[in-house]
N, C-alpha and C positions, 0 to 999 in steps of 0.2 A: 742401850747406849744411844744419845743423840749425834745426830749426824753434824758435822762442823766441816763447815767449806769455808776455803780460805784464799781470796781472789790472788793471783799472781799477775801480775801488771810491772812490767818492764820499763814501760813508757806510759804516760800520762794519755794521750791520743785516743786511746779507745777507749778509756771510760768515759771521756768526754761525747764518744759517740753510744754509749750506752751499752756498752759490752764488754766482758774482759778476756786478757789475754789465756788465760785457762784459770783452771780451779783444783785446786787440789781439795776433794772429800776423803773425809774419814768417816770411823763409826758408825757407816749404813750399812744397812741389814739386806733393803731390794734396791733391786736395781730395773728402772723400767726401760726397754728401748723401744721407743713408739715408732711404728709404721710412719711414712711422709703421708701427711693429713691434707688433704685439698677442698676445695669448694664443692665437696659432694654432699648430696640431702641425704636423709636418714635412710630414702630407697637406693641409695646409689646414683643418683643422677646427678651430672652436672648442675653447676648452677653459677648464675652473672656472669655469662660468656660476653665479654668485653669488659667486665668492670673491674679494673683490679682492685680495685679498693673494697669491694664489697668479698671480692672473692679470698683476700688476704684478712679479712674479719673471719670468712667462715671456715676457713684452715686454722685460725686459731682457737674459731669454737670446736671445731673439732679436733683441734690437738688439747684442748682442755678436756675434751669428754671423756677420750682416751686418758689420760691423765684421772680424771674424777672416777672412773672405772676400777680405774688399779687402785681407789684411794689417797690419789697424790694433786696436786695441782700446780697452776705453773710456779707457786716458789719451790719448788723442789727440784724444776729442769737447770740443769746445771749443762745442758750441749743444745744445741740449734742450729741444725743446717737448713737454709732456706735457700733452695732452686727457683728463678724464674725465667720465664721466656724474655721477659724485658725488664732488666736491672734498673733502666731510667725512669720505666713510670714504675716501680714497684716503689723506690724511691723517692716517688710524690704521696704516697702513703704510706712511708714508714712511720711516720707518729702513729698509725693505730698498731703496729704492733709494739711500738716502745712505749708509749701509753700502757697498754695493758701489761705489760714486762714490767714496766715500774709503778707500776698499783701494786703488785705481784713481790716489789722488795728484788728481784734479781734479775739482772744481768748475765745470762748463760753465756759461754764462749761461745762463736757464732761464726760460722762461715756461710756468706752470700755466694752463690754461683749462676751464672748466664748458663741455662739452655736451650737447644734448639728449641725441644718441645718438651712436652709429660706425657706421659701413656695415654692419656685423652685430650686430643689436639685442642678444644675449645678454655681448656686449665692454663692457667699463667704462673702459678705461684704454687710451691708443697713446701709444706714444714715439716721434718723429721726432730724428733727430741729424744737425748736422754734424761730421766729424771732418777733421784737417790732419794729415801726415803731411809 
């Protein structure tokens, strides 16, 4: 059975900002809930302490990798929660993650959140996703 999502948008407003209001899926079969993905190398290390821009690229290579692992990739995330320490410069590079979301064909519903910090203080940005397949 193919999976059919079906954007629910209430108000016009946020898909103008590139996300919708939730989604209703049917017809999947898995369901992936990915770990929050951050600017870590493949050994685990940090990486671009102070750059958010580069570091909000490589939370989403590595939220894809996770994603290409399970066999899915990001047209299939249909949830996005994205944590950072600073909402205003994450903000100055949100076109690289709406860029690649809309290469990708979707728009996940999405909540941004300010926090203090992430479990390794040098991190600015984690991406958590669910994807349906």
């Amino acid at each position: 059975m193919a999976v059919e999502r079906t954007a629910v948008n209430p108000w016009p407003w946020s898909v103008e900002l590139g996300y919708d209001q939730g989604e209703v899926v049917s017809g999947h079969t898995r369901t992936l809930y990915a770990s929050g993905q951050t600017a870590m190398s493949a050994d685990g290390r940090p990486q671009h302490a102070g750059d958010m821009g580069a570091q909000l690229a490589l939370s989403l290579d590595n939220l894809e990798a996770v994603l290409g692992k399970a066999g899915m990739s990001l047209a299939d995330l249909v949830r996005l929660n994205v944590y950072t320490t600073d909402v205003d410069r994450l903000f100055e590079h949100y076109g690289v993650l709406a860029a690649r979301l809309g290469a990708a064909g979707v728009a996940p519903s999405t909540t941004m959140l300010g926090v203090t910090r992430l479990a390794i203080p040098d991190l600015m940005v984690e991406l958590e996703g669910t994807a349906v397949a």
